[in-house]
C-alpha positions in Angstrom: 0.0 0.0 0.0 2.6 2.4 0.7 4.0 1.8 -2.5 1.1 2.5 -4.2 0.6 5.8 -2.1 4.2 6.7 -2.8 3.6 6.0 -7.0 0.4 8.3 -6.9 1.9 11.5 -5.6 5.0 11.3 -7.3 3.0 10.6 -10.6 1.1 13.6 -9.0 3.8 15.9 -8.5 5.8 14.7 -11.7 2.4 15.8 -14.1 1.2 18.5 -12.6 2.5 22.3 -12.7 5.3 22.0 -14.9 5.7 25.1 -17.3 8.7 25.8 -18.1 9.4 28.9 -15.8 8.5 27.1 -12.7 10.9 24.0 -14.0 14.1 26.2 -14.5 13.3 27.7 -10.9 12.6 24.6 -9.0 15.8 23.0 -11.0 17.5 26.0 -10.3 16.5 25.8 -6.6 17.2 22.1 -6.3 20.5 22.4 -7.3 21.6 24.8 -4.0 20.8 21.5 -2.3 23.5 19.7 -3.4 25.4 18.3 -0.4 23.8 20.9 1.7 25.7 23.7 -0.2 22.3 26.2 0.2 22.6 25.6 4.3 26.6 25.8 4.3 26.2 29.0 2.2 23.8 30.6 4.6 25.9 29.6 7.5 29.1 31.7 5.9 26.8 34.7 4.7 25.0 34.4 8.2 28.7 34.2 10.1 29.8 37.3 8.0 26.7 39.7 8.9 25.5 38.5 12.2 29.0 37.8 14.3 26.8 37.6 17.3 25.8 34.7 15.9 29.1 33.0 14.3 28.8 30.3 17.2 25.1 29.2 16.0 25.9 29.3 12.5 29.3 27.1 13.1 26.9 24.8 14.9 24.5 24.5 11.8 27.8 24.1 9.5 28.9 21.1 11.7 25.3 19.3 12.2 24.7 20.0 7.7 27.4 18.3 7.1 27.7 15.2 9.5 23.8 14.8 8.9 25.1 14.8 5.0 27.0 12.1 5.8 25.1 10.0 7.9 22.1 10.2 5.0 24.9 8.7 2.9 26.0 6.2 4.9 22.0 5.1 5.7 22.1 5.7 1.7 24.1 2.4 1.4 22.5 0.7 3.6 18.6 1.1 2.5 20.0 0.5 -1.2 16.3 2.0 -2.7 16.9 2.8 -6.1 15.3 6.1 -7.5 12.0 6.6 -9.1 11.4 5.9 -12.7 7.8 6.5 -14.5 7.2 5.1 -17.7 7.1 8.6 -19.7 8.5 10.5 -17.5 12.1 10.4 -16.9 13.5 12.8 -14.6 14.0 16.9 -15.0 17.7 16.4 -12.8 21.0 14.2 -12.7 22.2 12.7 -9.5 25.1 11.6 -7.5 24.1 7.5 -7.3 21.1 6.2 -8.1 20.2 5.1 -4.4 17.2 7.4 -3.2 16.2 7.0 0.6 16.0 8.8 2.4 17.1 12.2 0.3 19.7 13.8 1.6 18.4 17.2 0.5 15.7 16.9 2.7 17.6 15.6 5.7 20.4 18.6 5.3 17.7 20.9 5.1 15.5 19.8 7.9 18.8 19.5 9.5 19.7 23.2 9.3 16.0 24.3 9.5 16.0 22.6 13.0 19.2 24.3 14.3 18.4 27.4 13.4 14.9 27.6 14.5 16.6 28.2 18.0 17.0 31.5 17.4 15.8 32.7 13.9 12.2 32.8 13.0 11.5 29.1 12.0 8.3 29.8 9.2 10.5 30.4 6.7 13.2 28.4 7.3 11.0 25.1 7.4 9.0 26.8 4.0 12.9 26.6 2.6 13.3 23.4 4.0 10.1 22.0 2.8 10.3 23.8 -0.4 13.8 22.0 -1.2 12.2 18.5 0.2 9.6 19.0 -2.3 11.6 20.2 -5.2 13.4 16.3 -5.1 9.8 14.7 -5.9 8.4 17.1 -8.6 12.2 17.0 -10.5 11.2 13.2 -10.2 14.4 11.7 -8.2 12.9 10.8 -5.1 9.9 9.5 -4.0 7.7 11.2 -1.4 8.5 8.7 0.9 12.4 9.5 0.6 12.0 13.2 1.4 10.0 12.5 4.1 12.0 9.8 5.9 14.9 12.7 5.1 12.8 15.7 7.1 12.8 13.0 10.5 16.2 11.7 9.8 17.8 15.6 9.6 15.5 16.9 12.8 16.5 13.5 14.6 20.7 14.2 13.9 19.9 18.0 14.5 18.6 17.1 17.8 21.2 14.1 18.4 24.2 16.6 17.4 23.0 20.3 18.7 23.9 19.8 22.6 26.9 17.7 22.1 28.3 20.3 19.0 27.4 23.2 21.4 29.1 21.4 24.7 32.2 21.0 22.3 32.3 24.3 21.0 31.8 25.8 24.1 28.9 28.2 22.7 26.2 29.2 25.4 22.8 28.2 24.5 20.3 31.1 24.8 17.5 30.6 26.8 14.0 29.5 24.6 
């Protein structure tokens, strides 16, 4: 059954608003993903403006990338092989063929769930969801994938926040 639920709203997602503006954007937008380069970028823009901050944003860096790794590492494990509908190949490349859970949508959630702690977390989720869904519609992951990624990057965010913060010796700020 979930199988068949998974199918339906990629085949959903995969047919339905795809002009060619809103492809180029969502490819475009897809592609900051990569290896959590759009969370690592905020994190040395966010450093550079807000120094009162640098010790948050070095957190994020930190729990990005070792969440990065740890959806690769799960990656090999699982072994699911991406999507492919008859008719409808998909819109982007990627790095192997093995698809859960997506590691876009575990950086993301990742970073999304660090730096709700102290920045407004609307519109860091909306990016974070925005970037889970952009995997589905470009048709390389199934819904499933991106969200077993959005609970795998808020579990390692929660695992790796207190320990990276200890380590770093950065004062959390009261919530």
């Amino acid at each position: 059954m979930l199988r068949a639920v998974d199918l339906g709203l990629l085949r959903l997602l995969r047919t339905r608003g795809h002009g060619p503006t809103v492809e180029r954007g969502l490819l475009a937008y897809t592609r900051t993903g990569e290896h959590g380069a759009l969370w690592l970028g905020l994190c040395v823009v966010g450093a550079a403006v807000d120094p009162g901050r640098r010790g948050l944003y070095s957190v994020v860096a930190r729990v990005v990338a070792l969440a990065y790794l740890a959806n690769i590492a799960l990656k090999y494990v699982v072994r699911r092989r991406r999507p492919m509908l008859e008719g409808l190949p998909p819109l982007s490349s990627t790095v192997t063929g093995l698809s859960y859970p997506s590691a876009h949508s575990t950086t993301s959630f990742a970073a999304a769930r660090v730096l709700a702690r102290e920045l407004p977390a609307a519109p860091l989720y909306a990016a974070a969801a925005a970037m889970a869904l952009s995997r589905t519609y470009v048709g390389v992951h199934y819904p499933s994938d991106v969200a077993a990624g959005a609970l795998f990057g808020t579990a390692i965010a929660d695992l790796l926040h207190d320990g990276l913060t200890r380590w770093l010796s950065w004062p959390q700020t009261p919530t």
